[in-house]
Steps between C-alpha positions, in 0.01 A plus 500: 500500500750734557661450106139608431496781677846590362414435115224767582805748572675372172229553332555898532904421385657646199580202303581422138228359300596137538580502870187683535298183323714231689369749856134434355534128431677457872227726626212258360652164604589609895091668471434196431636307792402770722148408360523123630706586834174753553250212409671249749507776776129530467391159517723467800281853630166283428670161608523694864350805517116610541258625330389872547207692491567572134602128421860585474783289672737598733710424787682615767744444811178527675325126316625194708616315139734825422826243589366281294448767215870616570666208461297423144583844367885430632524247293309650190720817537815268502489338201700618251418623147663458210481752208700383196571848335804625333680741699450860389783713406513849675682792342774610669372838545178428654438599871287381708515472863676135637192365719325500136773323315575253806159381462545427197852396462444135409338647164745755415813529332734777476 
């Protein structure tokens, strides 16, 4: 989630044409594990949470199967991902700040 979060930075970068179309491609496929992490959370929110007033799920520290809940989204949140994506190439000249690019090292190449 947080290479998500960071792509939506990139997404304001400078880049050449082609880096800027490899960004786009990265940005779909991570979206689109972000999508299925987000699906799994929220059967685990149903799986032991409550109903409310408006039919919506949720839970809390407050719902005696919260431990339970914690433990299942541990493990969800630990799983790793991969992406297969070619890394993109980064002009020299561009500057951004380094929380940005550390997120996203693993796709970048200078």
């Amino acid at each position: 989630m947080v290479a998500e979060q960071a792509l939506g930075a990139a997404s304001k970068w400078s880049l050449p044409v082609g880096a800027s179309l490899q960004l786009a491609r990265l940005t779909r496929k991570i979206v689109a594990e972000a999508q299925v992490i987000t699906a799994e959370r929220n059967k685990l929110v149903v799986k032991y949470g409550e109903a409310g007033e408006n039919g919506a799920y949720s839970i809390g520290p407050q719902s005696p199967k919260w431990a339970d809940y914690v433990k299942d989204a541990q493990a969800l949140f630990l799983q790793e991902v991969e992406i297969d994506a070619n890394p993109i190439q980064l002009p020299a000249t561009l500057e951004v700040p380094a929380a940005e690019l550390i997120a996203l090292e693993q796709f970048l190449t200078a």
